[in-house]
Every structure is written in C-alpha cells, then in structure tokens.
N, C-alpha and C positions, 0 to 999 in steps of 0.2 A: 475873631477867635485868637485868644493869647496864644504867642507861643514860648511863653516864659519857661520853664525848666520849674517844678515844684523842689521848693529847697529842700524836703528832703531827700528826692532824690539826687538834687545837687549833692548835697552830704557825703551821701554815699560815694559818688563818683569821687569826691575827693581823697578819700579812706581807700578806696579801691588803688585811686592813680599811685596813692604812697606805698602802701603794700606790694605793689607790683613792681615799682621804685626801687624798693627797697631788693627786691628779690629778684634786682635786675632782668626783669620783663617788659615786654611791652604791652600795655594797659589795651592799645587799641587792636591787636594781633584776639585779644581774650576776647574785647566787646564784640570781631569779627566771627567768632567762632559761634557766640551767642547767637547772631543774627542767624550763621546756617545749621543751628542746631534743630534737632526736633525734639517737641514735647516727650518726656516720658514716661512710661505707662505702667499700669500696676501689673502686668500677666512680663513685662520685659524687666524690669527693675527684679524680681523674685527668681529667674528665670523659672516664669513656670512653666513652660512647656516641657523646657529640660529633667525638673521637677518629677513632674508625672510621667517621667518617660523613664524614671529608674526604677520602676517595679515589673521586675523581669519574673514574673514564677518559672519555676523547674519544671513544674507538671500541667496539671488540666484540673487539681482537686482546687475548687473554690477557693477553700478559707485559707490559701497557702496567699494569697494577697491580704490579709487581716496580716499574718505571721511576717509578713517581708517588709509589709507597711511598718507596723509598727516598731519592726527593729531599725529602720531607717528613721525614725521619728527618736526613739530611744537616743543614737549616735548624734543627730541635729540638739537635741538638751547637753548631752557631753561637750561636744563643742559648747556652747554657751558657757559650762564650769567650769572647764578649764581659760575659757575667756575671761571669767572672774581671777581665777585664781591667778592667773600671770599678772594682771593686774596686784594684786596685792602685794607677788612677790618682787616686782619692778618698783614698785613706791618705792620712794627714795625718803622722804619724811613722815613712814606710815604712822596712823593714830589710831586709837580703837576704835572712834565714829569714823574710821575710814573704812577698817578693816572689820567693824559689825557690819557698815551695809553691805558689802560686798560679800561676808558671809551669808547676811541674809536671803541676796540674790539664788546664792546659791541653794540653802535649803527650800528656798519656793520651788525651783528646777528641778530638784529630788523630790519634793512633793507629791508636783504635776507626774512625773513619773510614776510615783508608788501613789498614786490613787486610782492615776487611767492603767494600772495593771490589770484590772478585770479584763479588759480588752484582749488580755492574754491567757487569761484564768478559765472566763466564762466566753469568752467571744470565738472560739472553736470548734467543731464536732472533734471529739475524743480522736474517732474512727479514719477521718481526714487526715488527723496531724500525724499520727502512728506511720501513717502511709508516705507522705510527700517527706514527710523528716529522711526517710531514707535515702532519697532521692539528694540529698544536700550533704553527705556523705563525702569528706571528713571536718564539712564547716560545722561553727557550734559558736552561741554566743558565748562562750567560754576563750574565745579568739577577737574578743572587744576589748582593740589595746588599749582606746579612748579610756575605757573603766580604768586601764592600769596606770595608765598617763596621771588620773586623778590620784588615785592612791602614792605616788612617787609626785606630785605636786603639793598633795598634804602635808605628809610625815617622814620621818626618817627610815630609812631600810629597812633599820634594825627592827622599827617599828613591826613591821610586813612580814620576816620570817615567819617560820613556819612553828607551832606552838611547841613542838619535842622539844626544839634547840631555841627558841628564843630568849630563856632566860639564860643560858651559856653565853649567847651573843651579846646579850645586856651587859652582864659583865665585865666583858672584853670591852664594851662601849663605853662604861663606866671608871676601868682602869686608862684608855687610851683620853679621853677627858680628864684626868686626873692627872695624867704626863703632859695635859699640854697640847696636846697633838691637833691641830688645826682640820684637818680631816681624816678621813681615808685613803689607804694607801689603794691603787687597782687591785692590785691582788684581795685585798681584804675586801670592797668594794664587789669585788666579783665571786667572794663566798659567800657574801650576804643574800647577794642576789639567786645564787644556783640553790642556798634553800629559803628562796621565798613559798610563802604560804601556798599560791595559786597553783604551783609546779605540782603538786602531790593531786589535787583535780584531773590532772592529762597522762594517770597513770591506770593502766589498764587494768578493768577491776579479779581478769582473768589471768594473764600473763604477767602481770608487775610489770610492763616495760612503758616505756615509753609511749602514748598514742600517737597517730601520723599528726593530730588536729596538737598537740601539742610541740611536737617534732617543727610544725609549720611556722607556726606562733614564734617559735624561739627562731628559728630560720631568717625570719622577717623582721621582727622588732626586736632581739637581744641590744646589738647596737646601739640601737634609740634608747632605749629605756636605761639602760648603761650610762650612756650620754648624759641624759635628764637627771638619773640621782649622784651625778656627778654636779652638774650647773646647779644643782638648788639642795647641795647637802648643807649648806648651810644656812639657805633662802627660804625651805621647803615653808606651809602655813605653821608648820607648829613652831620651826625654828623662828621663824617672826614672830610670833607670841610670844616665845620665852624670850626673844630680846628686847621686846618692849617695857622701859619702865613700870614697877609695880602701879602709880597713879593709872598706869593707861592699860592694866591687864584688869578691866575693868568686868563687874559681875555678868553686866548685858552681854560681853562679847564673849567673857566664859560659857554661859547660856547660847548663846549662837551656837560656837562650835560644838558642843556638847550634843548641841541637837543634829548636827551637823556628822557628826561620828555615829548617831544615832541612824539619823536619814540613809547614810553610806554604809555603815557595816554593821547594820541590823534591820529595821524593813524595807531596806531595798532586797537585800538577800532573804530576807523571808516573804515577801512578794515572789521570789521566783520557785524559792519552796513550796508553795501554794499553787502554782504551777504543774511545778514537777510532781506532786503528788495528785495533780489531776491526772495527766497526761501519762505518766511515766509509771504508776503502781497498779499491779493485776495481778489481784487474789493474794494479795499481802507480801509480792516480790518485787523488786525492784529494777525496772527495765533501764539499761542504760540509755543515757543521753545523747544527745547530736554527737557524734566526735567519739563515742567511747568515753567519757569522762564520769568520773566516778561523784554523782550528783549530792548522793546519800550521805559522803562524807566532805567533801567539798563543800557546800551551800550552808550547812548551818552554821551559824554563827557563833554558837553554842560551843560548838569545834576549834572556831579558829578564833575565837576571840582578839580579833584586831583590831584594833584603836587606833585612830589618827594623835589624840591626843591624850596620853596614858595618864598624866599625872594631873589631869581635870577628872580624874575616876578614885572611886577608896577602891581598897581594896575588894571589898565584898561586891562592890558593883561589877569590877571585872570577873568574878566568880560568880555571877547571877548571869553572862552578859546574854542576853537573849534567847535564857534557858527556859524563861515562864513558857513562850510559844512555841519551842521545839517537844518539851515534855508533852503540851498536851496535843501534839496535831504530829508528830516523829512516832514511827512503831518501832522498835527494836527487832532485832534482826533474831 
C-alpha cells in the first residue's frame, strides 16, 4: 500500500502552508484543531433547537403559533434585505450588473413574503386572533424596525415624510442641493425624521396622542435610525443610482427597482390590508390594531404614497399609486 500523499492534496497543503505564512500562523496548530474537531451537523450548524424554541405564545388560543411563527419568519427575509442592501451600499466600484442582482435578490424576498401572506389572511380563525391580540398589548408589527431600517437603507428621508409636508421638505431639499450643501445639518436631519410618514400610524385614533406602542418604538430605535440616515444620506440605494453614470443607469436595473418600490410600498402594504380587513372590520367599523394604531389610515398606500425612487415614476403614476386596489376593497368611513 502507497503511502504517497495524492498531489492534489499535496497542492492544497502547499496553498494552506502560504496563506497561514502569510497571515503569520501556524499551519500545523490549524491541521491540529482539525484532527480534534467534530463533524457538523445540520439541526447545530442552523441552531435549531434554539430555533424552535422561540415561539413563545401569550395564551393557550392555537393559532396564536401561526401569528408568532410567521412574524418571526417575516423579521428572518428582513434581515436577508438589508444583507443585500449593505452590500450595494459598501461596493466600492458599483455597476448596474451588480447592483440589478442584488436588487433582484431582493425583490424575490418580498415576493416570498407577499405570496406566503395568505398564511396571515386565511391561515387564522377570525374569533382566536380578536382574542390572543389582546393579550400582546402594546406590541404591534407596526414596531418592525427591520421594515424601517429597509426604508432609511433605500431612499432619502425626505423621501419618507409624511404626504401634508413632504412637498415643503422637497423644496427646502431642492434649495439646500442647489447651495451646494453636502448634507444635512442634525437639526434638519431630525425634522425630517419627527415627520416621517410612519409616526402619524401610532397616533391614537381617539385621543390624537401619542400611543404607548409608539411612545416605545421611538424610545428604542430613535437613535439607530438617526444614526443610519445619517451613514447612508449619501450612500442610501437611490443615492447610488443617481451617482452612477448614465451608461450604467441601465433600463434592467431601472425595472428592478421599480419593482422593487412596488414590492415595498405597495403590495407588501396591501397584503396587510387584506389582513386588516379580515380581521379588523365588524359590520362596516373599523376595530383598531395591535398597539392602537390607526390601520385605516396608515396602511394604504394610496395615502402615503411613498417611493423609494421618485424620479423613476411620471407624474400620473405617483397619483395612481396604489389607488386601483384601495378603491375597490377600502369602504369609506
């Protein structure tokens, strides 16, 4: 029996020994690790045990493990987006074939999401959810910062306000670009933000005040989210598109995002309208949300006509934006 060494394994040992060389280690300390390593396994690689061990119900109603499930399933696709999106905004020599796949990554992720929403639509007793929702009082996905992280990884702030004042803010965005001005000042930076669109969601539809599920949100993630449209007011996806050469702002990647502004701020929010109008309407009134949040005028799209990317839109499109399927599935009050 040989006990030659097969060359390509030699190969490799050679490549290994330089690498480690190189990265001042010892080659033989690694090959020892190897030896007392153990194989491993698909349920420890995943952690799955840890895995299935976060679905905690509130109550004892069944389908409140469909509802828990699935919004922990929902947060695991966010993460992945925003694993795209940093990506894009990190490229250091970005191109359009860079920057279409990884947009397209992403509209597959939104996708998979607004197809497996039945799961939320229809995969419930009416009578269950009414009940255990109260029990989760004053959570509400309306408190999914992951969503807002995406929204302040796409677009510019200004983009995000809220529709009364956001052509006031254009404006002032349009004048402060026109001086030159490199960015936002904090202070301005933090007007933008106090009316973004979401905030007017977590106002109580009874008192106008503030709800606690909002109160919290801002408690917890003002900070962060401050932070982030600070690091990427200039990085954010749309400000990369508009810095890439005209050759490389190519139709394919126009269509990505397009679809992409579609995917996010049109049937993903009217996927949860479909929802809310299951769960949430009795004898043509409208029961408030998890949290208190005012779903009715919050959620359609129709309302807050938000764009990641305004100026891949005509005019008429933003005045259409997601009005065909509020008209006919929205009652007026």
């Amino acid at each position: 029996m040989s006990d030659a060494i097969d060359p390509e394994i030699a190969k490799r040992i050679v490549l290994l020994e330089e690498k480690f060389k190189n990265s001042g280690q010892d080659m033989l300390s690694y090959l020892d690790g190897l030896l007392y390593d153990q194989y491993i396994t698909y349920w420890d690689y995943i952690r799955l045990d840890t895995l299935l061990s976060l679905q905690v119900p509130a109550t004892h109603f069944p389908d409140e493990m469909i509802f828990i499930g699935y919004h922990q399933i929902t947060e695991l696709y966010f993460k992945l987006i925003i694993h795209e999106q940093l990506q894009i905004i990190n490229k250091e020599d970005l191109t359009a074939s860079y920057f279409q796949e990884k947009v397209l990554r992403i509209n597959r992720y939104f996708q998979v999401l607004i197809s497996s929403f039945e799961v939320m639509i229809r995969g419930m007793e009416r009578e269950q959810f009414l009940k255990f929702r109260m029990s989760l009082l004053p959570a509400s996905g309306f408190q999914s910062a992951q969503f807002r992280m995406i929204e302040l990884y796409s677009t510019d702030l200004v983009n995000l306000t809220h529709p009364s004042v956001r052509e006031e803010f254009h404006e002032d965005y349009a004048f402060a670009k026109a001086k030159s001005q490199q960015s936002h000042s904090p202070e301005k930076r933090e007007e933008l933000y106090q009316n973004i669109y979401w905030k007017k969601g977590g106002i109580d539809m009874k008192s106008g005040e503030k709800t606690l599920t909002l109160k919290q949100f801002e408690e917890r993630y003002t900070p962060r989210f401050l932070r982030i449209a600070s690091e990427v007011e200039k990085s954010n996806l749309y400000q990369r598109y508009l810095s890439l050469p005209e050759s490389e702002q190519t139709d394919d990647l126009k269509n990505a995002l397009r679809m992409l502004d579609q995917n996010a701020n049109i049937n993903w929010l009217l996927m949860h309208m479909g929802a809310a109008h299951r769960y949430l309407r009795k004898e043509g009134k409208a029961v408030q949300a998890t949290g208190g949040t005012n779903w009715k005028t919050f959620l359609p799209p129709s309302f807050q006509k938000i764009s990641f990317f305004p100026s891949l839109w005509t005019t008429e499109e933003h005045e259409n934006w997601g009005k065909q399927w509020v008209d006919h599935h929205l009652n007026t009050k």
